[in-house]
PDB file of N, H, CA, C and O in Angstrom:
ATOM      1  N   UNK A   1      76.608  17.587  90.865  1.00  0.00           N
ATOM      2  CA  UNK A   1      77.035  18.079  92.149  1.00  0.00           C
ATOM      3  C   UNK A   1      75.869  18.787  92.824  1.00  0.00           C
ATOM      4  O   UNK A   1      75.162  19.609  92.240  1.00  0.00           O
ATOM      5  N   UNK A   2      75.741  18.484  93.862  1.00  0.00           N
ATOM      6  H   UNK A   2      76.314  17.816  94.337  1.00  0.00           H
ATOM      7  CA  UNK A   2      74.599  19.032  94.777  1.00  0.00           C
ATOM      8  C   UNK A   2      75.125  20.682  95.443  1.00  0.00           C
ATOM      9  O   UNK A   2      76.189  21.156  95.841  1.00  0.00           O
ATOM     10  N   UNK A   3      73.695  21.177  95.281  1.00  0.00           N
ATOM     11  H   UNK A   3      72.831  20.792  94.957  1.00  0.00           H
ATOM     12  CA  UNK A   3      74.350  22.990  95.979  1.00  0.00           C
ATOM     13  C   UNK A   3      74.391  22.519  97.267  1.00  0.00           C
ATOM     14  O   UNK A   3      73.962  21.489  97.786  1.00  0.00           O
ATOM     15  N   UNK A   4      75.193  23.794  97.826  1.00  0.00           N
ATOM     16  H   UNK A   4      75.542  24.631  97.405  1.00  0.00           H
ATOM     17  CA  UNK A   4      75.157  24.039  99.452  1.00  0.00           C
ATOM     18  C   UNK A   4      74.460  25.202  99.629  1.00  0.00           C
ATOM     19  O   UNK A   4      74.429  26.276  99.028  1.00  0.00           O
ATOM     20  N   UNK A   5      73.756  24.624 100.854  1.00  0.00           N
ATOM     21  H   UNK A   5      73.781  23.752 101.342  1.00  0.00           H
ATOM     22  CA  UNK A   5      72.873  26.060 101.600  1.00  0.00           C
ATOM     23  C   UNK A   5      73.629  26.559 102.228  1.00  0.00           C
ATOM     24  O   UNK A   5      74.681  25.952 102.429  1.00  0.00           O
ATOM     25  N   UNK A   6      73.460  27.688 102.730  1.00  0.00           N
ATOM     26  H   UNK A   6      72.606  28.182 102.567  1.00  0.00           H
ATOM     27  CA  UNK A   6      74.257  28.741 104.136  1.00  0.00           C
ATOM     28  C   UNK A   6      72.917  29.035 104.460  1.00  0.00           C
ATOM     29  O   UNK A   6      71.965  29.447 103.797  1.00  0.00           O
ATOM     30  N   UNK A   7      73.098  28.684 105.792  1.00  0.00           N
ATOM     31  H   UNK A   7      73.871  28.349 106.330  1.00  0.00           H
ATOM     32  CA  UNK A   7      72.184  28.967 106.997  1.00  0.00           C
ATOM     33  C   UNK A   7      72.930  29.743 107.864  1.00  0.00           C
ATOM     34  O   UNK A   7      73.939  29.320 108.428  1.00  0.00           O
ATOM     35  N   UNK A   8      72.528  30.746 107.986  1.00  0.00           N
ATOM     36  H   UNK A   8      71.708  31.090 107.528  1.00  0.00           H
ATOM     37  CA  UNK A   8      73.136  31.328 109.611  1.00  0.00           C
ATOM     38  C   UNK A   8      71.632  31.836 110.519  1.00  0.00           C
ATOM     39  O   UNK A   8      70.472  32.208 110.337  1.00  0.00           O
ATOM     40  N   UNK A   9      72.702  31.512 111.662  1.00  0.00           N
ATOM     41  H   UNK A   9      73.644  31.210 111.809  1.00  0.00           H
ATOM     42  CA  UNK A   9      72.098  31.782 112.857  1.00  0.00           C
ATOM     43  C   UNK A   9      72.811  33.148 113.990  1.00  0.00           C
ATOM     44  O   UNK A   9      73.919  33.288 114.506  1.00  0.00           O
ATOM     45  N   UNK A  10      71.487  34.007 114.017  1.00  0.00           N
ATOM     46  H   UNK A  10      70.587  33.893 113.597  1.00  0.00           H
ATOM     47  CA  UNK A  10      71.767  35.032 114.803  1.00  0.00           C
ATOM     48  C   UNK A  10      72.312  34.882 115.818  1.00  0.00           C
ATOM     49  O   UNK A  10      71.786  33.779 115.964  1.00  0.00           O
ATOM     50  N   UNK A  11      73.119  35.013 117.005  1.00  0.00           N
ATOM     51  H   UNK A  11      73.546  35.909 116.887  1.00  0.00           H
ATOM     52  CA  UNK A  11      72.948  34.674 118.445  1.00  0.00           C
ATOM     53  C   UNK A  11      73.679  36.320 118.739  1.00  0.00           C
ATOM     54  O   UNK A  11      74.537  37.057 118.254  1.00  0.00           O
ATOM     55  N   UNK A  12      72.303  36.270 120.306  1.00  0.00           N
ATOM     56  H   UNK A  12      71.606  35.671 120.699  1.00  0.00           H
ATOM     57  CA  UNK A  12      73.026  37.465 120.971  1.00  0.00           C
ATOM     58  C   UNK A  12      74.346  37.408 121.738  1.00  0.00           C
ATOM     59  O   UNK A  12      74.919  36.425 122.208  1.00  0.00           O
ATOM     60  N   UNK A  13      74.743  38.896 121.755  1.00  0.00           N
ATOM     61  H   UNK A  13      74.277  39.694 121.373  1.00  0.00           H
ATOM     62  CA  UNK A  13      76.635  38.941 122.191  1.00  0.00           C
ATOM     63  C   UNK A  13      76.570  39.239 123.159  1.00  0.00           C
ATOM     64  O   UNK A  13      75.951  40.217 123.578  1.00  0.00           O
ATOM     65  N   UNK A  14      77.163  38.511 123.736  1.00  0.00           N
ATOM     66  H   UNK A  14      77.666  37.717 123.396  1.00  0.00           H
ATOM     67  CA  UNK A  14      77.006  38.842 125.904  1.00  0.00           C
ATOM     68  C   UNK A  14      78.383  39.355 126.064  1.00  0.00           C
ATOM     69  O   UNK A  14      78.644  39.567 127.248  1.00  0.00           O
ATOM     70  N   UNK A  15      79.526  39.670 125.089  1.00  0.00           N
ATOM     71  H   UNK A  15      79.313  39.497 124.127  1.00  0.00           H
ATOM     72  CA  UNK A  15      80.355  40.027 125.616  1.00  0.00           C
ATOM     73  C   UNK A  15      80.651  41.568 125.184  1.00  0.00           C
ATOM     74  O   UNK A  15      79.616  42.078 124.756  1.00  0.00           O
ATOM     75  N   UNK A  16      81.789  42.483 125.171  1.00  0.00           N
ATOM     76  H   UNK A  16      82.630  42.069 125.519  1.00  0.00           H
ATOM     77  CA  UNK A  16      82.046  43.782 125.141  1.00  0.00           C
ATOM     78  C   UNK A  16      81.690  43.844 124.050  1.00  0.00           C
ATOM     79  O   UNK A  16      81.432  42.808 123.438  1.00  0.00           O
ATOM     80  N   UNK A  17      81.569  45.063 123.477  1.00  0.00           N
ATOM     81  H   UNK A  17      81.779  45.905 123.975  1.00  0.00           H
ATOM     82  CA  UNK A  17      81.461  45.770 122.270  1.00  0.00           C
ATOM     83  C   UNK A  17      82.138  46.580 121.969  1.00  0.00           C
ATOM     84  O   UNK A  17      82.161  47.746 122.363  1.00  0.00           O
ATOM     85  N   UNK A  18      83.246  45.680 120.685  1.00  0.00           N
ATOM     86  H   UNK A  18      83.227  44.732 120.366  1.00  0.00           H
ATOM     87  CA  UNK A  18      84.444  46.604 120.270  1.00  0.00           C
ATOM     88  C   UNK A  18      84.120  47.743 119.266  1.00  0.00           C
ATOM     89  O   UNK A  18      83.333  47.319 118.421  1.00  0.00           O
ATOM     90  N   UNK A  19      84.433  48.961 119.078  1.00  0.00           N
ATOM     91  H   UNK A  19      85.073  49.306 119.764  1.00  0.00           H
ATOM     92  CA  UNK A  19      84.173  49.898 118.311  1.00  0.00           C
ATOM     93  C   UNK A  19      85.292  49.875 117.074  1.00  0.00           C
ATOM     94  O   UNK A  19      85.135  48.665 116.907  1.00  0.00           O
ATOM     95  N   UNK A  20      86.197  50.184 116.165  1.00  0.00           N
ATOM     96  H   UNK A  20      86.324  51.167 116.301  1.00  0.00           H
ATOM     97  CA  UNK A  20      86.616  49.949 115.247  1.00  0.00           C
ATOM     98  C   UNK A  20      86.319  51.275 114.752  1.00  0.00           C
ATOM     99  O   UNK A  20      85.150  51.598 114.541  1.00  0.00           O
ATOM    100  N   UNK A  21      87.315  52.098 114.543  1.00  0.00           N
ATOM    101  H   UNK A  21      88.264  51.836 114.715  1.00  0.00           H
ATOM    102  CA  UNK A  21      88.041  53.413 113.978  1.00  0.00           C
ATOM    103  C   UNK A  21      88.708  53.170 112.628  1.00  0.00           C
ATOM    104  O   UNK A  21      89.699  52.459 112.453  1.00  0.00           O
ATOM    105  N   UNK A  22      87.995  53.894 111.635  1.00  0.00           N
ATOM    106  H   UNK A  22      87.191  54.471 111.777  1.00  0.00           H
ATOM    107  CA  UNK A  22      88.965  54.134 110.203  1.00  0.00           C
ATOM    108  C   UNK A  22      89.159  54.933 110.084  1.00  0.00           C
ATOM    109  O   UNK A  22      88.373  55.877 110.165  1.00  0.00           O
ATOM    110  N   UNK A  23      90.842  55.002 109.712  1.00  0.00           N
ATOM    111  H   UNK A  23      91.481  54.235 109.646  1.00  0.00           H
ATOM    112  CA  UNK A  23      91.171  56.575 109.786  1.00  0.00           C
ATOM    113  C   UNK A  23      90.540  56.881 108.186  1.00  0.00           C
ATOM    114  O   UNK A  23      90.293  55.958 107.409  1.00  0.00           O
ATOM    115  N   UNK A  24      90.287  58.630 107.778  1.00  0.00           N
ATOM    116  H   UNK A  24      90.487  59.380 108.409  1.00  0.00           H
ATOM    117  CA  UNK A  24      89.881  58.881 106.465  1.00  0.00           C
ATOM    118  C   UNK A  24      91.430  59.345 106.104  1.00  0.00           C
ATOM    119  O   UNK A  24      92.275  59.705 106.924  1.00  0.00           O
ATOM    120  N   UNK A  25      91.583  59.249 104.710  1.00  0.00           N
ATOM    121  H   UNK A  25      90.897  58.957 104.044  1.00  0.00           H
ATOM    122  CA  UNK A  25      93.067  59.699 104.217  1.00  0.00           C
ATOM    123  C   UNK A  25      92.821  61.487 104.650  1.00  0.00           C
ATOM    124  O   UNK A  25      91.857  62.133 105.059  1.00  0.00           O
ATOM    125  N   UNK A  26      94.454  61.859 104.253  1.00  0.00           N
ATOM    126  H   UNK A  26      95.237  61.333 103.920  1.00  0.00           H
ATOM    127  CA  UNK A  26      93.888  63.503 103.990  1.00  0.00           C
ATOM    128  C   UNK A  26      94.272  63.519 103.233  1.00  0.00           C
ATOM    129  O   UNK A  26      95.489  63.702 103.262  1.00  0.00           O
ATOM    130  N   UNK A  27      93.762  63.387 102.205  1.00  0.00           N
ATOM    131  H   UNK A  27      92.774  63.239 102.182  1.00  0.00           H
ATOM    132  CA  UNK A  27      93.124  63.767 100.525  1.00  0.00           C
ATOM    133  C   UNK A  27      91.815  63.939 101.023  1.00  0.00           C
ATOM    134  O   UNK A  27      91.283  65.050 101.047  1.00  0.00           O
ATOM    135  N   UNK A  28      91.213  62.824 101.458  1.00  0.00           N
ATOM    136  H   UNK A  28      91.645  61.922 101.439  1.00  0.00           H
ATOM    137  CA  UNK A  28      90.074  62.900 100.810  1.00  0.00           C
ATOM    138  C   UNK A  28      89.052  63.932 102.145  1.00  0.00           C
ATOM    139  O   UNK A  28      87.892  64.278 101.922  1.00  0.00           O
ATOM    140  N   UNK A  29      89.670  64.208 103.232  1.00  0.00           N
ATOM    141  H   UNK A  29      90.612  63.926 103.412  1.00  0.00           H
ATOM    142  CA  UNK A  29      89.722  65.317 104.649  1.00  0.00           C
ATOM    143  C   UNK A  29      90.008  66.754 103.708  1.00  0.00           C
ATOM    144  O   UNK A  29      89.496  67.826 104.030  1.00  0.00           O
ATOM    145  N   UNK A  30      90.722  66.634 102.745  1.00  0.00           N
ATOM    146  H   UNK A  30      91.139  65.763 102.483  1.00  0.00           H
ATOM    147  CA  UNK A  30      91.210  68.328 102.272  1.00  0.00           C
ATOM    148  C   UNK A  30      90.056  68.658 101.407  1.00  0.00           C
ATOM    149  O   UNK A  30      89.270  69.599 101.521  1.00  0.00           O
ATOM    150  N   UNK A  31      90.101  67.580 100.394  1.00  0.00           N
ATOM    151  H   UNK A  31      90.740  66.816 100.301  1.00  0.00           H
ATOM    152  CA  UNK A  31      88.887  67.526  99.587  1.00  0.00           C
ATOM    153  C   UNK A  31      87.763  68.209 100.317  1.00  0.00           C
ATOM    154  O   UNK A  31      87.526  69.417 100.326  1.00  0.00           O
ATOM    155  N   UNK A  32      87.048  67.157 100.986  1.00  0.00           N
ATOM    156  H   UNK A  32      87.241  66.176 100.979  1.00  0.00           H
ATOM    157  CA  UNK A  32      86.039  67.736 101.561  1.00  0.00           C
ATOM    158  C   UNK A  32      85.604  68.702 102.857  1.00  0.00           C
ATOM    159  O   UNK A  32      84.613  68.875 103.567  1.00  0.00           O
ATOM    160  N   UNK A  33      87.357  69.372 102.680  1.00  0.00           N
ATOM    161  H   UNK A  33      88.162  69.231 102.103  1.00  0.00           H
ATOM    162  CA  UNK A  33      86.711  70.284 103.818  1.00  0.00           C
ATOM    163  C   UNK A  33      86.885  71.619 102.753  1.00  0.00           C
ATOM    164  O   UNK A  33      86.156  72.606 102.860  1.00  0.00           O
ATOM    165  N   UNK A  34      87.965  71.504 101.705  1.00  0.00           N
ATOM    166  H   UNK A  34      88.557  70.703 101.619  1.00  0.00           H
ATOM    167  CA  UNK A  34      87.475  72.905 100.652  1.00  0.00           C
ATOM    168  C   UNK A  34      86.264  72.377  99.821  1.00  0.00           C
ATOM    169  O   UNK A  34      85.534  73.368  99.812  1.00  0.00           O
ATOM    170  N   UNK A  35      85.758  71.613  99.268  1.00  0.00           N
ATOM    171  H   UNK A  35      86.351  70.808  99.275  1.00  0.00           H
ATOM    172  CA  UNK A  35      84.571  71.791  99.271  1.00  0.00           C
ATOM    173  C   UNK A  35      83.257  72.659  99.705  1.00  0.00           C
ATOM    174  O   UNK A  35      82.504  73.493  99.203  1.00  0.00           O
ATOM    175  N   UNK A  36      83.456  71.865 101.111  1.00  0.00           N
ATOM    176  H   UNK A  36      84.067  71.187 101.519  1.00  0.00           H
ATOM    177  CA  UNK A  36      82.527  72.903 101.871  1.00  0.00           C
ATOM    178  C   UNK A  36      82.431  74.239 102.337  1.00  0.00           C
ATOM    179  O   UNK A  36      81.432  74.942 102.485  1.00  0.00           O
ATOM    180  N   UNK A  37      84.083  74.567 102.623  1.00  0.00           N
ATOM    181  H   UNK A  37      84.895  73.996 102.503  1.00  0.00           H
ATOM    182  CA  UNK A  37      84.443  76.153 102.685  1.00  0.00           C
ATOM    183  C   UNK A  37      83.840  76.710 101.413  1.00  0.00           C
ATOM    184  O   UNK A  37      82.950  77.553 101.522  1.00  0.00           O
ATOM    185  N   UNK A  38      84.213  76.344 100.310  1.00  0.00           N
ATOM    186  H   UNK A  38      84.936  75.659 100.222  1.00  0.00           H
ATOM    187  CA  UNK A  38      83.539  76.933  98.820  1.00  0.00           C
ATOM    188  C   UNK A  38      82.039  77.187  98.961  1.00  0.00           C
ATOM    189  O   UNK A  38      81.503  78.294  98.925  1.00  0.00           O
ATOM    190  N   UNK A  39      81.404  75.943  99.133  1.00  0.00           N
ATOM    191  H   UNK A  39      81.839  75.043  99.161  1.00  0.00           H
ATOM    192  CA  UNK A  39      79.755  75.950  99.791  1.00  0.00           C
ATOM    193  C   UNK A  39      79.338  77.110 100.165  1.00  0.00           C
ATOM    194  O   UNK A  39      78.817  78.056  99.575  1.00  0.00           O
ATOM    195  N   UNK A  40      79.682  76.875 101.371  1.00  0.00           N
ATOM    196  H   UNK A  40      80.105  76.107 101.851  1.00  0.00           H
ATOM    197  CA  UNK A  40      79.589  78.086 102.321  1.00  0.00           C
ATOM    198  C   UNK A  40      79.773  79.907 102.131  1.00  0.00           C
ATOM    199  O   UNK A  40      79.213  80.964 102.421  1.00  0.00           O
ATOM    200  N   UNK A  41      81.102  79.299 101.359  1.00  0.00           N
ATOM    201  H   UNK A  41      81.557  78.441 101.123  1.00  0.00           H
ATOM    202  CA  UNK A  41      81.337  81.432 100.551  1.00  0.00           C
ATOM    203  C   UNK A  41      81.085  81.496  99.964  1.00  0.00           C
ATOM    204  O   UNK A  41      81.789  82.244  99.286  1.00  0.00           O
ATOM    205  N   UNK A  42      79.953  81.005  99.273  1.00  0.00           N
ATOM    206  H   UNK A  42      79.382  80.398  99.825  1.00  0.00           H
ATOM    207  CA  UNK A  42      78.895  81.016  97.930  1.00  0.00           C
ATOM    208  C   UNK A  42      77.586  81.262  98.017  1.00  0.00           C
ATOM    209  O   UNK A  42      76.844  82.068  97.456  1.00  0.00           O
ATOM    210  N   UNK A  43      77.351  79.997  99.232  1.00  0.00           N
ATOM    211  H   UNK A  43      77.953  79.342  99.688  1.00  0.00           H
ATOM    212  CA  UNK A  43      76.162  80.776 100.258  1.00  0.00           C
ATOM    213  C   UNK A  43      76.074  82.162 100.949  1.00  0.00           C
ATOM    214  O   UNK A  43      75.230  83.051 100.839  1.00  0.00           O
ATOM    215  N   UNK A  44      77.216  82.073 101.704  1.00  0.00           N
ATOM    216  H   UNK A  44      77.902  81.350 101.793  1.00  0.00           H
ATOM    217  CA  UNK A  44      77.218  83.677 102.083  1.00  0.00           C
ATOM    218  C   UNK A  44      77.389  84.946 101.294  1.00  0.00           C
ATOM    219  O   UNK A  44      77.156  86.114 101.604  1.00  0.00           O
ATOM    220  N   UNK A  45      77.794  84.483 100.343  1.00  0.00           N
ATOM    221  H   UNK A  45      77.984  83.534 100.091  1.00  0.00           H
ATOM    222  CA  UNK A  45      78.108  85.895  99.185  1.00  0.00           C
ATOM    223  C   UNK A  45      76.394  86.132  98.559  1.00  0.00           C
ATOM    224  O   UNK A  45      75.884  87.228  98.330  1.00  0.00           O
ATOM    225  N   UNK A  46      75.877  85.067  98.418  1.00  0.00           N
ATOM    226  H   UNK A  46      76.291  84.176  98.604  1.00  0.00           H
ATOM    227  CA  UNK A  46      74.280  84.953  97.498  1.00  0.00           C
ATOM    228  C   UNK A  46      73.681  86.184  98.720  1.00  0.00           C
ATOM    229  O   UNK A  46      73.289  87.322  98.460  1.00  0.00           O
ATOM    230  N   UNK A  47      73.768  85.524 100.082  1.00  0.00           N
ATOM    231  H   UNK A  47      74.087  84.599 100.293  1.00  0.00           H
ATOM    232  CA  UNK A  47      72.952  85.823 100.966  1.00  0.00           C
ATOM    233  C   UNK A  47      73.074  87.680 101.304  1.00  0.00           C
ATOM    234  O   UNK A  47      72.230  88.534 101.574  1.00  0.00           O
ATOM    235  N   UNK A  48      74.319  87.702 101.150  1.00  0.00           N
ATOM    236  H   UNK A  48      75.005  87.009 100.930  1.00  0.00           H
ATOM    237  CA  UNK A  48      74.892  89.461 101.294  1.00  0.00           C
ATOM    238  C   UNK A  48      73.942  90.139 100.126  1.00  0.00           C
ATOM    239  O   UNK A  48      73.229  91.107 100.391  1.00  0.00           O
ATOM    240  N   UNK A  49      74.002  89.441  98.578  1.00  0.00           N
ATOM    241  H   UNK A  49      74.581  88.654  98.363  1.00  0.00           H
ATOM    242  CA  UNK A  49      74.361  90.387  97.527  1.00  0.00           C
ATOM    243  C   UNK A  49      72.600  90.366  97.493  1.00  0.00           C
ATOM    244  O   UNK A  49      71.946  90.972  96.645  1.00  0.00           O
ATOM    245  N   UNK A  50      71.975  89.488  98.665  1.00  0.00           N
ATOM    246  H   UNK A  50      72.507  88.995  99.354  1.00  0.00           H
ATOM    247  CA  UNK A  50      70.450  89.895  98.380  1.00  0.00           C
ATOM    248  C   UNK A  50      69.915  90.572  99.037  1.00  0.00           C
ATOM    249  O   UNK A  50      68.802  91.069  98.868  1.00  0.00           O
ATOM    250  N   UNK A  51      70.902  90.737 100.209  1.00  0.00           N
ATOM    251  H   UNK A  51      71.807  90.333 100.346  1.00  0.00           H
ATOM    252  CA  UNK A  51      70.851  91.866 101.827  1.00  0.00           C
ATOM    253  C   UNK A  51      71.199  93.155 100.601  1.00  0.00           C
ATOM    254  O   UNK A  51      70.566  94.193 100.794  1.00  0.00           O
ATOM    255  N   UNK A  52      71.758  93.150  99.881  1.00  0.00           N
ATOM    256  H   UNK A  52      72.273  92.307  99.724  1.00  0.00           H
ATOM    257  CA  UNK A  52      72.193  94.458  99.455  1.00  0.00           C
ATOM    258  C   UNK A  52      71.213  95.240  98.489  1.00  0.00           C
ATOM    259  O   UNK A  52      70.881  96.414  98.332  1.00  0.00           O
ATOM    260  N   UNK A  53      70.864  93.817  97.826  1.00  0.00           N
ATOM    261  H   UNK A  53      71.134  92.863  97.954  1.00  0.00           H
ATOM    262  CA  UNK A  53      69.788  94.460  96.777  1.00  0.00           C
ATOM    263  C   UNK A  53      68.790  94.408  97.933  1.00  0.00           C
ATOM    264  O   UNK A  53      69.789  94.685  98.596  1.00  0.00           O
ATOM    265  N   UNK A  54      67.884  94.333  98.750  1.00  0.00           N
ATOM    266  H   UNK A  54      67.072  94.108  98.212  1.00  0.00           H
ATOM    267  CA  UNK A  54      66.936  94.609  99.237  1.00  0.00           C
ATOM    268  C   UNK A  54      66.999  96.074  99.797  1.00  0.00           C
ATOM    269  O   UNK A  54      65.983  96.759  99.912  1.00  0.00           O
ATOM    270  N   UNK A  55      68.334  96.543 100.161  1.00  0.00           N
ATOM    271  H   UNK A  55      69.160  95.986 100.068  1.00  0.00           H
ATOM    272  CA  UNK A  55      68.544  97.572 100.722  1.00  0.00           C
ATOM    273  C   UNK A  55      68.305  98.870 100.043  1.00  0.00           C
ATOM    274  O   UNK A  55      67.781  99.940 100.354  1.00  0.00           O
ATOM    275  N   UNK A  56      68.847  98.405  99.071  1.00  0.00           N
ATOM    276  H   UNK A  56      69.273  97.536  98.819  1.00  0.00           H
ATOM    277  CA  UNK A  56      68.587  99.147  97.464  1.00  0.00           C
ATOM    278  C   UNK A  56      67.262  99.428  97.407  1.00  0.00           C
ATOM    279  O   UNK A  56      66.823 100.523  97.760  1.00  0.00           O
ATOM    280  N   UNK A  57      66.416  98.334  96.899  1.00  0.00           N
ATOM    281  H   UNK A  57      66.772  97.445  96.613  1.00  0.00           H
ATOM    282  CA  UNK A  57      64.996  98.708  96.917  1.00  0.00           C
ATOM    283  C   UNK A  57      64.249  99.334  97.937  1.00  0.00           C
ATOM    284  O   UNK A  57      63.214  99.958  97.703  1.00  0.00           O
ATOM    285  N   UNK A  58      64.778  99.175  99.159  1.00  0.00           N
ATOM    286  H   UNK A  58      65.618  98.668  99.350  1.00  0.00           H
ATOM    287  CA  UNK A  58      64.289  99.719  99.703  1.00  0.00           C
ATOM    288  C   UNK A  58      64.364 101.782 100.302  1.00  0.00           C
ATOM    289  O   UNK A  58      63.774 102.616 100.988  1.00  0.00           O
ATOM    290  N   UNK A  59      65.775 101.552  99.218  1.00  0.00           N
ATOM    291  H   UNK A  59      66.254 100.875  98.661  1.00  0.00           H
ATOM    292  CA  UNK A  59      66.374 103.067 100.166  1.00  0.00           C
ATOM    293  C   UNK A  59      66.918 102.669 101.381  1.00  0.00           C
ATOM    294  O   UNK A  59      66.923 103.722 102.019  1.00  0.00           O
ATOM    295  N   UNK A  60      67.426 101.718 102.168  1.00  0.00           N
ATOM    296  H   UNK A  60      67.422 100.863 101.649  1.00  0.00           H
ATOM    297  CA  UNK A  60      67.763 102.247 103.586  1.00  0.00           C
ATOM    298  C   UNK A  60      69.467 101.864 103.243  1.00  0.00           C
ATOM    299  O   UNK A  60      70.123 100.907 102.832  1.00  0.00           O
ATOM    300  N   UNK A  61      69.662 103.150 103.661  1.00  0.00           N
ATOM    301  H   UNK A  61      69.129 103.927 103.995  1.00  0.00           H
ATOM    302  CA  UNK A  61      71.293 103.703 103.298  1.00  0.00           C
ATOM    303  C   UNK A  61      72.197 103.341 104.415  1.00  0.00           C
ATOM    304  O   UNK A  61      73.384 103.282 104.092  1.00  0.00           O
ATOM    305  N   UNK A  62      71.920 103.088 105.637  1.00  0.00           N
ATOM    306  H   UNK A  62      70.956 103.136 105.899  1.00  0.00           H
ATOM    307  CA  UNK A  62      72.286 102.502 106.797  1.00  0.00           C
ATOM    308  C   UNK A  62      72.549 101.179 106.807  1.00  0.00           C
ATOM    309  O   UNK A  62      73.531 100.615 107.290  1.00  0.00           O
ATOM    310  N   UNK A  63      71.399 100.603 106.115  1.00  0.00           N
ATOM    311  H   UNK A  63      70.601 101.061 105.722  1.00  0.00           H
ATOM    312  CA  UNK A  63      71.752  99.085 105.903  1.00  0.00           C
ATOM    313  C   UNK A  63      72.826  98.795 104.857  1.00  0.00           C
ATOM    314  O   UNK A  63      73.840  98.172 105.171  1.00  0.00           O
ATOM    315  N   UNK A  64      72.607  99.258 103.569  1.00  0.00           N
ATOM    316  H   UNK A  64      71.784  99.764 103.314  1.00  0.00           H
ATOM    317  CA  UNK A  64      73.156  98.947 102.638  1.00  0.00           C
ATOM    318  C   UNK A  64      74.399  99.094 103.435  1.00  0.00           C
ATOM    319  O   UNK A  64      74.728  98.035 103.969  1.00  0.00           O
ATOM    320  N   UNK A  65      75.295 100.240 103.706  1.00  0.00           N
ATOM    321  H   UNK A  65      75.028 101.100 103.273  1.00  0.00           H
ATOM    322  CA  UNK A  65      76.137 100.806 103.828  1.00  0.00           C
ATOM    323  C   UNK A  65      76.985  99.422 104.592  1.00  0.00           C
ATOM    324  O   UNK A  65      78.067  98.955 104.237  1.00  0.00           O
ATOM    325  N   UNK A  66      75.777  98.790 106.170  1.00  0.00           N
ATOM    326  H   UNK A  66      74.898  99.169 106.459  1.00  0.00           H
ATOM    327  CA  UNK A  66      76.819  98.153 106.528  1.00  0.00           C
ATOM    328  C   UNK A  66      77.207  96.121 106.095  1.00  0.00           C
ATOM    329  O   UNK A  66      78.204  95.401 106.143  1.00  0.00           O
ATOM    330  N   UNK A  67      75.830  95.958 105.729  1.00  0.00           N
ATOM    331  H   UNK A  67      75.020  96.544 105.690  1.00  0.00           H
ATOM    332  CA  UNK A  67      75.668  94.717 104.390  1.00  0.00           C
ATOM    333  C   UNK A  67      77.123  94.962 103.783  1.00  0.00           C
ATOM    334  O   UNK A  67      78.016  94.152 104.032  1.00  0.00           O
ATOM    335  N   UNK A  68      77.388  96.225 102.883  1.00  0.00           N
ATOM    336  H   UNK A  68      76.663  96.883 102.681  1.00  0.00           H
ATOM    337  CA  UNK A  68      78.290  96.705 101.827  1.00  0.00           C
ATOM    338  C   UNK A  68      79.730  96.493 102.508  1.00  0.00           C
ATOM    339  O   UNK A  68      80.577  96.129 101.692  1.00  0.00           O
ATOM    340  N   UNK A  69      80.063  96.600 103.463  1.00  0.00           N
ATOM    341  H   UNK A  69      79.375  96.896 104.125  1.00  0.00           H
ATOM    342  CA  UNK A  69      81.358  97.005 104.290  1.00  0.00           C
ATOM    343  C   UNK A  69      82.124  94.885 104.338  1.00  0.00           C
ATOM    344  O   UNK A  69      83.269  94.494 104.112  1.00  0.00           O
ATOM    345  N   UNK A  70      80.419  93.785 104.853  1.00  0.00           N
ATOM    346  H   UNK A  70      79.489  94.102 105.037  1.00  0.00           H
ATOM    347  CA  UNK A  70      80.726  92.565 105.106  1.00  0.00           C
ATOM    348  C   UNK A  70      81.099  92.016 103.598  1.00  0.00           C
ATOM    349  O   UNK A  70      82.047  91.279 103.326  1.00  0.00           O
ATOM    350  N   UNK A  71      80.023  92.610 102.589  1.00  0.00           N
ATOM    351  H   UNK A  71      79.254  93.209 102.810  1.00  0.00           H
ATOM    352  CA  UNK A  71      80.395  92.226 100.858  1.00  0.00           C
ATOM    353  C   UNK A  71      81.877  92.336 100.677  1.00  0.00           C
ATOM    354  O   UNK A  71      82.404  91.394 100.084  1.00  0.00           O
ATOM    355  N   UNK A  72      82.763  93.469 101.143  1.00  0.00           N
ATOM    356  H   UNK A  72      82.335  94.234 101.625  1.00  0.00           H
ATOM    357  CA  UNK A  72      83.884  93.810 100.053  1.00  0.00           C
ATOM    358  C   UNK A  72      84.720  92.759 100.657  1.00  0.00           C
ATOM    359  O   UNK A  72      85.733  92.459 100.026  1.00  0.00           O
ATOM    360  N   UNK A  73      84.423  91.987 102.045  1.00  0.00           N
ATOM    361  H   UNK A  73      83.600  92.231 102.558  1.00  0.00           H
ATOM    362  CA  UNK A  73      85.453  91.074 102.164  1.00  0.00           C
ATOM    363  C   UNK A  73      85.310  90.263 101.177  1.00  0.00           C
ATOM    364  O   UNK A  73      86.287  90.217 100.429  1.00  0.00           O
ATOM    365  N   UNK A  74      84.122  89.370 100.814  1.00  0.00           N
ATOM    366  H   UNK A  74      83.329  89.408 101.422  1.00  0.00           H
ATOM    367  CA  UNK A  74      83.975  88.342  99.778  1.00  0.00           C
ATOM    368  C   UNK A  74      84.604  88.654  98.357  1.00  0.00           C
ATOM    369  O   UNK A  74      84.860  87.797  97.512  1.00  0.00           O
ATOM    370  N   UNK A  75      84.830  90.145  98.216  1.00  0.00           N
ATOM    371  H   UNK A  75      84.622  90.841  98.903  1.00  0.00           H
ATOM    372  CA  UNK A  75      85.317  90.370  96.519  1.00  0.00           C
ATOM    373  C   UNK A  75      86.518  90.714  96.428  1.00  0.00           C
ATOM    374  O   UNK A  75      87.189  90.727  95.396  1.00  0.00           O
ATOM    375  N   UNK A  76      86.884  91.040  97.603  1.00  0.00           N
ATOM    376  H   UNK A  76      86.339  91.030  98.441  1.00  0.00           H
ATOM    377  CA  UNK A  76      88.535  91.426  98.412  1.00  0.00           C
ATOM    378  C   UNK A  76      89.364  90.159  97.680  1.00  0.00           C
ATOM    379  O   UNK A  76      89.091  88.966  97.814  1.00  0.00           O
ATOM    380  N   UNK A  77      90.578  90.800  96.776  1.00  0.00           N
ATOM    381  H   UNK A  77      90.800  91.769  96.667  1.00  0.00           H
ATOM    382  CA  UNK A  77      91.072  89.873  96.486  1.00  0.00           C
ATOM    383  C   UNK A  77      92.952  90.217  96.284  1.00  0.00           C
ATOM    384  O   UNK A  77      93.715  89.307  95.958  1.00  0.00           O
TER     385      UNK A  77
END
């Protein structure tokens, strides 16, 4: 038996251009939007608790104090 080729040929589209929408489930919308909330309050907690220790080292009691006030939301439980 002899193979077959496939040849294709490009041709340009002179007519509209349909767009085509998939919806995403929500599973996989919940998934990845706590995901990223998690991300994010992990990032921001790192970012506080190094605002805090710098404050520390440094002595400035003003800072710490208000760094310290945005922290207790993150440990607020």
């Amino acid at each position: 038996m002899k193979k077959e080729k496939v040849i294709y040929r490009f041709c340009p589209y002179e007519g509209k251009v349909l767009n085509a929408k998939r919806e995403i489930s929500f599973e996989i919308r919940l998934a990845s939007r706590l995901l990223l909330d998690e991300l994010c309050f992990k990032w921001n907690k790192k970012m506080l608790e190094e605002k805090i220790n710098d404050s520390i080292e440094k002595g400035n009691r003003e800072e710490f104090a208000s760094v310290r006030e945005e922290y207790l939301n993150y440990i607020w439980e």
